[in-house]
C-alpha positions as CSV (number, residue, x, y, z in Angstrom):
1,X,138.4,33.4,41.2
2,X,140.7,31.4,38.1
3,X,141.8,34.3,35.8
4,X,143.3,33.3,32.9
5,X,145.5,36.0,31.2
6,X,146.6,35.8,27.8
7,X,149.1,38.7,26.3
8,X,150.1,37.9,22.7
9,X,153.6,39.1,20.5
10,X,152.2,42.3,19.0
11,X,151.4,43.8,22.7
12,X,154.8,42.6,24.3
13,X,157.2,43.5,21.7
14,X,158.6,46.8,20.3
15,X,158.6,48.3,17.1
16,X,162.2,46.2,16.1
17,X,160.2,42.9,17.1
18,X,161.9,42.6,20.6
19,X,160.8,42.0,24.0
20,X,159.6,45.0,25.5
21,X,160.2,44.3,29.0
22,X,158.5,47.1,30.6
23,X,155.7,46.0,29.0
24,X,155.7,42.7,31.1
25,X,156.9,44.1,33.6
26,X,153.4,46.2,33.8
27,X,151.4,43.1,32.8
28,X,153.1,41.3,35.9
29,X,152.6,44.3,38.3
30,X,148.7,43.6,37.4
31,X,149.1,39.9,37.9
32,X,150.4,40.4,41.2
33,X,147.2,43.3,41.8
34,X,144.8,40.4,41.0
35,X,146.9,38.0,43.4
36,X,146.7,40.3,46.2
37,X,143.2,40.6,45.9
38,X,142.7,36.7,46.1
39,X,142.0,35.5,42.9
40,X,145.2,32.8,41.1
41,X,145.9,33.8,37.8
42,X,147.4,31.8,35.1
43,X,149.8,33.8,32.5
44,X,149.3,32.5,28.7
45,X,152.0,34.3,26.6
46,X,153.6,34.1,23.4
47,X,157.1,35.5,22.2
48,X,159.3,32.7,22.3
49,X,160.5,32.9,18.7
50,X,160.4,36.9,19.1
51,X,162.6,36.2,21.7
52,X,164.6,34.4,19.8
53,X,165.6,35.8,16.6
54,X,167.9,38.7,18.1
55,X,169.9,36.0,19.6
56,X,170.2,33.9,16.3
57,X,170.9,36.9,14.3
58,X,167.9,37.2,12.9
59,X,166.2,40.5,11.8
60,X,163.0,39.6,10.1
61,X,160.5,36.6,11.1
62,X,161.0,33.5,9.0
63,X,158.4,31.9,7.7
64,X,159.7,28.2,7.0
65,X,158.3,26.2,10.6
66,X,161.8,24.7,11.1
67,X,163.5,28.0,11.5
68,X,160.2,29.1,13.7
69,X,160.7,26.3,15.8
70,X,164.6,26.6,16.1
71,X,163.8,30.3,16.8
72,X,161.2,28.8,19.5
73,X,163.6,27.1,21.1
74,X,166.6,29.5,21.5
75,X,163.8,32.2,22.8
76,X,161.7,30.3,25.1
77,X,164.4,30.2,27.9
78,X,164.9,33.8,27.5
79,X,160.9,34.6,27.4
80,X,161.1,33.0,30.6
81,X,163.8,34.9,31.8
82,X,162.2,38.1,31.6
83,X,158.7,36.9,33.6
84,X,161.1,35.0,36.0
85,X,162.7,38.8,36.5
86,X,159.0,40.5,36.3
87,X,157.2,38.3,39.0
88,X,159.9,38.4,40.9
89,X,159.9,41.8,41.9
90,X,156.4,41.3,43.3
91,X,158.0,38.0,45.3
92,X,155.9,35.8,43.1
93,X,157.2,32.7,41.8
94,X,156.6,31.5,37.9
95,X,156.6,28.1,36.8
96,X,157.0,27.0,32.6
97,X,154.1,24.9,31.3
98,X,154.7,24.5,27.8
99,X,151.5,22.5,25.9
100,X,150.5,20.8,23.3
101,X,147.4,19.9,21.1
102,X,147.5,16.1,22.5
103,X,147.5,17.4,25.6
104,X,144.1,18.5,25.2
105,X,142.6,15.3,23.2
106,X,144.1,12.4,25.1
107,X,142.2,12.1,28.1
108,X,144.9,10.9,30.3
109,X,147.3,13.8,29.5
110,X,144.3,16.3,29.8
111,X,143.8,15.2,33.3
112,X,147.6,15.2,34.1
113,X,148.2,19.4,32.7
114,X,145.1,20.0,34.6
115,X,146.2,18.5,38.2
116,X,149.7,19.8,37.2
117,X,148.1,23.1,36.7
118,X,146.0,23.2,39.9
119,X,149.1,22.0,41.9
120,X,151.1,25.1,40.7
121,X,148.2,27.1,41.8
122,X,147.7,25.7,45.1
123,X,151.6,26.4,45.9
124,X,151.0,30.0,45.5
125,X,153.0,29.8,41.7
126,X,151.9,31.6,38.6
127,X,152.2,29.4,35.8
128,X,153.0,30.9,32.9
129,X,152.1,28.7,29.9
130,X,153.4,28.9,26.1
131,X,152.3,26.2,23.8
132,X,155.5,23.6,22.7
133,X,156.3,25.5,19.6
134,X,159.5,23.9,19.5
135,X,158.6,20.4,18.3
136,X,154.8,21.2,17.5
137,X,153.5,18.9,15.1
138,X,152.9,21.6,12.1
139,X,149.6,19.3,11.1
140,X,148.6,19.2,14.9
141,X,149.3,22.9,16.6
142,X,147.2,25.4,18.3
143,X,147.6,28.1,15.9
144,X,147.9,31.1,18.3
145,X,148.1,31.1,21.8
146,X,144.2,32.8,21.7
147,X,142.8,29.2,21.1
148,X,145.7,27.9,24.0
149,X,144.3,30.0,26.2
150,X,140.6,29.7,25.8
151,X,141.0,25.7,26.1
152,X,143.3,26.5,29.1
153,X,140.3,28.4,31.0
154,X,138.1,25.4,30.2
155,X,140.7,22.9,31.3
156,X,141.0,24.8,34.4
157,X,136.8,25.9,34.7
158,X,138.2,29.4,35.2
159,X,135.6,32.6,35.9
160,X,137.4,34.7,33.3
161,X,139.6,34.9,30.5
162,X,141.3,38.0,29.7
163,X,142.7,37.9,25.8
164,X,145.0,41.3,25.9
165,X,145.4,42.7,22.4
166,X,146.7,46.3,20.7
167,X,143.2,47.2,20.3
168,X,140.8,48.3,22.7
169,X,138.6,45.3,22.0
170,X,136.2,44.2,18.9
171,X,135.3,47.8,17.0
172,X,132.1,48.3,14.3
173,X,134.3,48.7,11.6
174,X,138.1,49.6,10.7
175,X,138.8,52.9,12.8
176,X,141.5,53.3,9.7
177,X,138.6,53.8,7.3
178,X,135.4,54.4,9.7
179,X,135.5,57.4,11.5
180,X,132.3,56.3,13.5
181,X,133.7,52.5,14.1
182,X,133.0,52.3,18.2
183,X,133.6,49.9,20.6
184,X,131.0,46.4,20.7
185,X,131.2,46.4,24.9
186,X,129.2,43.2,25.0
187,X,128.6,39.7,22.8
188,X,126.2,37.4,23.9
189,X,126.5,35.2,21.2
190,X,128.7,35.3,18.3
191,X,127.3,34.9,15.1
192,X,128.7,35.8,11.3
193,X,128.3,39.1,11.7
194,X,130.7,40.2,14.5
195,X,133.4,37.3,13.3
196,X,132.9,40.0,9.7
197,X,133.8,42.7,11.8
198,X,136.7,41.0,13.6
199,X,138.5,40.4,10.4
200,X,141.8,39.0,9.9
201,X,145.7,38.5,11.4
202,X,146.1,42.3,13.1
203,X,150.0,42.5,13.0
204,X,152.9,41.2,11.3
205,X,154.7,40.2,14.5
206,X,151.6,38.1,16.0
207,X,150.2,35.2,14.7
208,X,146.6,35.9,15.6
209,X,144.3,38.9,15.4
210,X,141.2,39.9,16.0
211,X,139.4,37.4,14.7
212,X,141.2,34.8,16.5
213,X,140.7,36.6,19.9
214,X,137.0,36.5,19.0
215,X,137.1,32.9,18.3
216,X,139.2,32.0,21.2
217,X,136.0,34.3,23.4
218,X,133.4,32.1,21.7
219,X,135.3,28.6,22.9
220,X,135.3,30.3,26.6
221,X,131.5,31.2,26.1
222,X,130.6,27.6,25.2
223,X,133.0,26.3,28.1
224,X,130.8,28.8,30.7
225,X,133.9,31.5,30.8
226,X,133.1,35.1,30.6
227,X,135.9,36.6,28.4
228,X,137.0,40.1,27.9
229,X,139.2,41.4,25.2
230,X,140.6,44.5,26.0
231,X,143.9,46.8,25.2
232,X,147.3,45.2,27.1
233,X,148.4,48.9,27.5
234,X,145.1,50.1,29.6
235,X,146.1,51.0,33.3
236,X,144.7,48.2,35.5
237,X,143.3,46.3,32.5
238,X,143.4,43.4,34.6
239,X,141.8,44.2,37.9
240,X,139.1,45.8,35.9
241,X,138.3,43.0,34.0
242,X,137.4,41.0,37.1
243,X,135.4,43.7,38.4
244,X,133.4,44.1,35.2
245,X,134.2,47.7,34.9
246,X,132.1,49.3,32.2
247,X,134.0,49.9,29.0
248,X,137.0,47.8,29.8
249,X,137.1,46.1,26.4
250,X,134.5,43.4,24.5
251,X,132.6,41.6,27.0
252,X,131.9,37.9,25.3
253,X,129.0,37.0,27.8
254,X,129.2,32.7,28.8
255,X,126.8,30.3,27.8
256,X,124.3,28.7,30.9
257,X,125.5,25.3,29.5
258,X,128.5,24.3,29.7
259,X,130.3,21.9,26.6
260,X,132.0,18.8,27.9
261,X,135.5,19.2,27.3
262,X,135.4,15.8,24.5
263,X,133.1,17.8,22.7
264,X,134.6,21.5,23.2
265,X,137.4,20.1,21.7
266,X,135.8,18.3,18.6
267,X,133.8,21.9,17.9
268,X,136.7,23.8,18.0
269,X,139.9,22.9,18.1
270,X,140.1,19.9,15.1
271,X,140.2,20.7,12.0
272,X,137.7,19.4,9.7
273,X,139.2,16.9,7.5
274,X,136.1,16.8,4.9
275,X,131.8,17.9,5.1
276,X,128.9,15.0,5.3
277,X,125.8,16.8,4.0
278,X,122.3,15.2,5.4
279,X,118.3,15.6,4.1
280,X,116.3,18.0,6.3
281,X,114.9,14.9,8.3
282,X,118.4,14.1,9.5
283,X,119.2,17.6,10.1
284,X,115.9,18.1,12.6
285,X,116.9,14.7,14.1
286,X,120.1,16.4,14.8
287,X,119.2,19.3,16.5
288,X,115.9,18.5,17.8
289,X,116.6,14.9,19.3
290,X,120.4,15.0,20.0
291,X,120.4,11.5,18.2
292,X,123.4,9.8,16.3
293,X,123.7,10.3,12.5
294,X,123.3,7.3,10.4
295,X,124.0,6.4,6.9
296,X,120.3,6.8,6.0
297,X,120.0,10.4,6.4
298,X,123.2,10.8,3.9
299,X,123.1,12.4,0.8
300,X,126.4,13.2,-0.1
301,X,130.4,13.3,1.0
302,X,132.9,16.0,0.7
303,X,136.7,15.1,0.4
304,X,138.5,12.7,1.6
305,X,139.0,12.1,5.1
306,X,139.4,8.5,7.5
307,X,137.8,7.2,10.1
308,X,137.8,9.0,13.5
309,X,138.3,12.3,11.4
310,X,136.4,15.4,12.2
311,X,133.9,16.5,9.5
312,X,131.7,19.3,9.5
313,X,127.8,18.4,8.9
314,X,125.7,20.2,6.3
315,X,122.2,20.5,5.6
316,X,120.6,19.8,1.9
317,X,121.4,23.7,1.8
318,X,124.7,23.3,2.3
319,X,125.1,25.3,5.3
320,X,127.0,23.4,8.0
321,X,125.2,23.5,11.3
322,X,127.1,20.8,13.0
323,X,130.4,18.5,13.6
324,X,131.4,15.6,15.0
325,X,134.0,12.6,14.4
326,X,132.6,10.2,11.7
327,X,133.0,6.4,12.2
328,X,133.6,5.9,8.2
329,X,136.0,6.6,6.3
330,X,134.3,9.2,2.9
331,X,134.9,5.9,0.4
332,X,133.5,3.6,3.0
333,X,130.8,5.9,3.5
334,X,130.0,7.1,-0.2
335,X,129.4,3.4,-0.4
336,X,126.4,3.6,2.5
337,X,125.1,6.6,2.4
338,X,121.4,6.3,2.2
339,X,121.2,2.9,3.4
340,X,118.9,1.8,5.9
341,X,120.1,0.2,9.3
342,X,119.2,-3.1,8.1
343,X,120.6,-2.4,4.2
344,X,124.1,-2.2,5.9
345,X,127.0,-4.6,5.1
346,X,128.1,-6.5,7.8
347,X,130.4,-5.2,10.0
348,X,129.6,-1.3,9.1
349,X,129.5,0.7,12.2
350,X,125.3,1.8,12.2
351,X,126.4,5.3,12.9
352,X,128.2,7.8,11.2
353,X,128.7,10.0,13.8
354,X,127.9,8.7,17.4
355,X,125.7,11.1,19.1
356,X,128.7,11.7,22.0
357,X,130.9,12.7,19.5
358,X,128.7,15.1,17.7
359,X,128.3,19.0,18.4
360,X,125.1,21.1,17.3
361,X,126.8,24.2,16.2
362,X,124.7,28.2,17.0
């Protein structure tokens, strides 16, 4: 089995905003459990610029990104330092992969981080993989590792992905202000109503939350991963995750169809640029068909994106139930929209959004 284990700032740093290294040093332990057991597990971990700021002087995390990425840069030798020391003591060897967002949406560098990946893994290594923070594109970033992660596992076509957290998984309700908030062991789809209850960023020194755990468990779903968010401090968190132990954490149960890994990454991790909203014929064609969008079915254009930009895809309701890259720029098509194939100018691509880069949203 691939296991993909991601551990995020809040769960490996102390109160002061350190690295708490008996913290990996019990994540590793588990790492090595899982190894000896068989299964190759990848490491996705953040902390650089936690790491960081002690040795820049720093008491407080900045918030301008060139300072976060300076911080990034001083503390991602040191991160790795302390899982270098951690795996070690289990005679495991780690090996850096830092990536970035074009790493996922150029084909030819997807290809290379994935035989890259595989290779470490066949040489008995336990990669331990950060994304570049360093010189990230600020326009063009992952976010939070949770996202990193949950691509990783599909990059990969890993069995699980465990997203460790400081919470025991996705609760009812706030446990601050609901004494009888409880534990949601199992997802099989996730709609509106448990993103509500996963809420927003958890903790000062992560970047994530809750919510972004849950939407990192909803890209392994649709990529055919099971994923399991569960407490980093639990004894044997790890191994029981891959046994399915009952209670471990939130259970996001995988989808039986698996989303190619163009499309995966047009549905969730590009940012819409701008919304084409469609009549209710093109909207059934859509969803019931699988066909391409064309100008004809267009009613009206949100904001102000380019050509090859992702947009989201609304019905006459306004409620956006799909997204895809569109062929037009939103002057070019304001200009179209409604035309028939045979009304078009020449030279106007005949779709807006070809049906291979299109993706029917739950």
């Amino acid at each position: 089995m691939i296991v993909v284990a991601k551990i995020g700032t809040s769960s490996i740093t102390c109160e002061s905003g350190e690295i708490d290294e008996s913290v990996v040093a019990k994540f590793c332990a588990e790492v090595d459990e899982l190894r000896q057991l068989g299964h190759r597990v990848v490491i996705v971990t953040s902390g650089a610029i936690a790491a960081g700021l002690p040795a820049l002087g720093l008491t407080a995390r900045p918030r301008d990104a060139v300072t976060l990425q300076a911080a990034s840069a001083v503390g991602q030798s040191r991160l790795m330092q302390v899982y270098d020391a951690a795996l070690a003591r289990s005679g495991l060897v780690a090996g850096q992969v830092l990536l970035a967002p074009l790493d996922f949406m150029v084909r030819q560098q997807y290809l290379h981080a994935r035989s890259t990946l595989n290779r470490l893994l066949e040489l008995g290594v336990v990669p331990v993989v950060n994304e570049n923070d360093a010189i990230a594109d600020d326009e063009i970033r992952f976010g939070d590792n949770d996202r990193l992660a949950a691509l990783v596992a599909h990059l990969l076509a890993a069995d699980l992905l465990v997203l460790l957290t400081d919470q025991p998984g996705l609760l009812s309700g706030d446990p601050r202000f609901d004494a009888e908030a409880s534990l949601i062991e199992e997802i099989v789809e996730v709609d509106h109503s448990f993103e509500a209850m996963a809420g927003g960023v958890g903790s000062d020194r992560g970047s994530g939350g809750m919510a972004s755990k849950l939407a990192a468990a909803k890209i392994a779903a649709w990529s055919g991963v099971r994923a399991v968010i569960a407490h980093a401090h639990r004894t044997g968190v790890l191994v029981d995750a891959v046994k399915g132990q009952p209670g471990i954490g939130t259970v996001v149960v995988p989808r039986k169809r698996r989303l190619p890994a163009r499309k995966l990454w047009i549905a969730f991790a590009v940012g819409s640029a701008g919304t084409i909203l469609v009549d209710e014929g093109a909207k059934r064609a859509l969803c019931e068909r699988g066909v391409s969008l064309l100008p004809a079915g267009v009613i009206g254009v949100k904001g102000s994106f380019e050509a090859d930009d992702a947009v989201e895809i609304a019905g006459p309701d306004g409620e956006v139930f799909a997204k895809g890259l569109s062929r037009l720029d939103a002057a070019g098509l304001r200009e179209v929209s409604g035309l028939r194939t045979s009304q078009l100018p020449e030279g106007v691509p005949h779709e807006v959004v070809h049906r291979d880069d299109l993706v029917v949203l739950p």
